[in-house]
N, C-alpha and C positions, 0 to 999 in steps of 0.2 A: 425651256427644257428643265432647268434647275428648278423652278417655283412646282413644274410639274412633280416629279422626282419626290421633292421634299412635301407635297400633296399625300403622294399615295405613302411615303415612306410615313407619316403624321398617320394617317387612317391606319396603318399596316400595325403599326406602335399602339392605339387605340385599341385596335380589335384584341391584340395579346394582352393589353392590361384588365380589358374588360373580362373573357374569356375567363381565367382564371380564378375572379371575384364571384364569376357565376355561378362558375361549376363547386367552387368549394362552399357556396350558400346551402347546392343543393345536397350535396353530400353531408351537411350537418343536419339538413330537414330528415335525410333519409334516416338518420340515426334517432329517429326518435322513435318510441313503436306508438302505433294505433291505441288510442286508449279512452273509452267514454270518462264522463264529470265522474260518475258512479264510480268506477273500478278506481279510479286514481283515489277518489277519497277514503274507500276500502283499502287500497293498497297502502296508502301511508299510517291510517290509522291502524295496521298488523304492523306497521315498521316503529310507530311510535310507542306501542303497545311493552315492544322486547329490548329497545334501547334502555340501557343504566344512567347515561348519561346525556345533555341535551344536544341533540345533532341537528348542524344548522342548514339550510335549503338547500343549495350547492350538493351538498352528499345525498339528498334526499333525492331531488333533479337527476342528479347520477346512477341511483340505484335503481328508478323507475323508469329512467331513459325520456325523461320528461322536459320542457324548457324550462329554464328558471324562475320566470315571471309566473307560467300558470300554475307549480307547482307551490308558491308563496300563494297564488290567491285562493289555492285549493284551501292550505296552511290558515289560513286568517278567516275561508268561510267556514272550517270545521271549528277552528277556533269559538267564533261567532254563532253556529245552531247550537253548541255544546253551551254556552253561556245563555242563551234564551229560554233552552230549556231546563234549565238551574239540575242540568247533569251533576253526579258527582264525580265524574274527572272533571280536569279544567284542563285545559290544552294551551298552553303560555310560552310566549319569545322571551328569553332570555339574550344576554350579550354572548352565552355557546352556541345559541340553538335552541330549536322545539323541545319541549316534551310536556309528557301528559304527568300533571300532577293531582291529588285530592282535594277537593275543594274545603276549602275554610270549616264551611257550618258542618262537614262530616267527620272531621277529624277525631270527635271523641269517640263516637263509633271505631273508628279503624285503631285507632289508639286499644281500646277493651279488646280487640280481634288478636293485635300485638302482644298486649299485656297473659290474658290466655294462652296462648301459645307460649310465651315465654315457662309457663306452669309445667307445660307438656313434657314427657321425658324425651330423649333423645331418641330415636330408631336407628336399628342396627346399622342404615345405609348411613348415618348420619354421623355414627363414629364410624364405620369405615372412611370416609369422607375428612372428619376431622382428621383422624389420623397420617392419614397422606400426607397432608396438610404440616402438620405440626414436624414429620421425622424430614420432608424433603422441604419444608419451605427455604427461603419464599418461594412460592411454586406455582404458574399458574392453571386456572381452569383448565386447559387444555390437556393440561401435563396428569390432572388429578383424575380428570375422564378416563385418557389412555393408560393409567396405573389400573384402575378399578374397571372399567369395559363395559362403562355404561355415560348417561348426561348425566350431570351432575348437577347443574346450573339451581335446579330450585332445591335442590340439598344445602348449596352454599349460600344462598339469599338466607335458610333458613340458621346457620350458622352466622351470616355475617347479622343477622339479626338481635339472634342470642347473642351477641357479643362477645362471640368464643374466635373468630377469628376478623381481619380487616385488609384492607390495601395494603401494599408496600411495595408502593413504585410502579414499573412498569420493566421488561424485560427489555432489554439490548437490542434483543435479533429484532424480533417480531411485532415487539409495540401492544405485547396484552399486557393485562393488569397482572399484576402478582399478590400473593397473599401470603400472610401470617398470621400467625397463632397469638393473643392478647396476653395484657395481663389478667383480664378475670377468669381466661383459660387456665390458667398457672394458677390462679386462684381457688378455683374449684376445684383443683387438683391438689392442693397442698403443694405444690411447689414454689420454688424460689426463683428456680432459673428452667431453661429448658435443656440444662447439662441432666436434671436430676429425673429427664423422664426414663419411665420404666426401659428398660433393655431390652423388647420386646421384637424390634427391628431398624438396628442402625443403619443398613440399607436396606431402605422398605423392599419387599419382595413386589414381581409382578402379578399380573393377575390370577394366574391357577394356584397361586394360597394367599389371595387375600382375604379367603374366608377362613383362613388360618388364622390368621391375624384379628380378622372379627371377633372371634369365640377367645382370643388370648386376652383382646380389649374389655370384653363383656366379665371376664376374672380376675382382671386386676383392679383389686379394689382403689386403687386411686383414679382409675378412668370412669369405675362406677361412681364414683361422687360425682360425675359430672349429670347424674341421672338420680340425683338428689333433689328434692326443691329447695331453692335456697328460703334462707329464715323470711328473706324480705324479696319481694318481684321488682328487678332493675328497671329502670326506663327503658325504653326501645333503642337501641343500636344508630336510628336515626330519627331524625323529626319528621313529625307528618305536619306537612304543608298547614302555616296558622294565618299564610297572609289572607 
């Protein structure tokens, strides 16, 4: 009676350990979505496109709802057509993470693209933009969008380029990047410190007179030197990829 007992109670124990291992196999399968070789490779290459910094599988897998493994071999085959067909991205693992970089033999081209640009004057949105920047830093993207009520994102690439602003840290709450205002900012400006900026707005106003603000920037003649060419054209803000 006991060997019985202890039979069915071993199968009974069996059947609850298995049970559980199953169902929660399937419940991770079911979280994945439907997704051909095609879409996924399209998908990551718009994800690797907008990333600043290199993001590693794990978050990439995450955001596409993908498994880990095919999401690396996706990773390694884009990698891999992009390199055969002597693309000028290059798509490269680093110890952060993916991302697409320039490749080697095009970098004097993209360098002249940089350097040009650097020549170009400022546009309006581009000192409103600074501005934010420089009366509320360190401040980030988020915070300079919702001052001005628009994206801002390739107004700032194009300042963090000119080397009129850069990083500075990252925010408490939230975990974005923050920015400030440099010293060649303060430079083209004839300043010393950022005590001696113009009086213009010590708390920057919100959005329904930030074009107040615009037209005060565009008359003050020390924010107009920033719309001067300099005597000599800086190097670019960053390196373009020589490996």
């Amino acid at each position: 009676m006991s060997e019985q007992t202890t039979s069915v109670e071993g199968s009974g124990e069996s059947t609850e350990l298995d049970d559980p291992v199953d169902s929660g196999e399937e419940r991770r399968e079911d979280e994945f979505v439907p997704m051909s070789d095609d879409e996924l490779t399209s998908t990551l290459e718009a994800l690797l496109l907008v990333v600043d910094t290199p993001i590693n599988a794990p978050t990439l897998a995450s955001l596409v709802s993908q498994p880990l493994d095919r999401v690396t071999e996706a990773l390694q085959r884009v990698s891999e057509i992009l390199t055969d067909r002597a693309s000028g991205i290059d798509l490269r693992e680093s110890a952060d993470g993916w991302r697409m970089y320039t490749r080697a033999q095009y970098a004097p081209y993209v360098e002249k693209l940089l350097l040009d640009g650097a020549r170009s004057k400022l546009t309006r949105a581009a000192l409103e933009t600074l501005a934010v920047v420089a009366y509320r830093q360190p401040v980030t993207r988020s915070r300079v969008s919702a001052v001005r009520g628009v994206n801002v994102d390739a107004v700032m690439r194009t300042l963090l380029m000119r080397g009129l602003i850069a990083e500075a840290g990252t925010d408490d709450d939230s975990g974005a990047v923050m920015f400030r205002t440099t010293e060649l900012f303060l430079e083209r400006l004839g300043l010393t410190s950022l005590s001696d900026l113009p009086d213009i707005a010590p708390l920057l106003p919100d959005i329904d007179v930030i074009d107040d603000l615009s037209q005060n920037l565009a008359e003050e003649p020390r924010f107009a030197r920033l719309n001067r060419a300099p005597a000599t054209v800086a190097a670019p803000a960053f390196t373009v990829d020589q490996d």
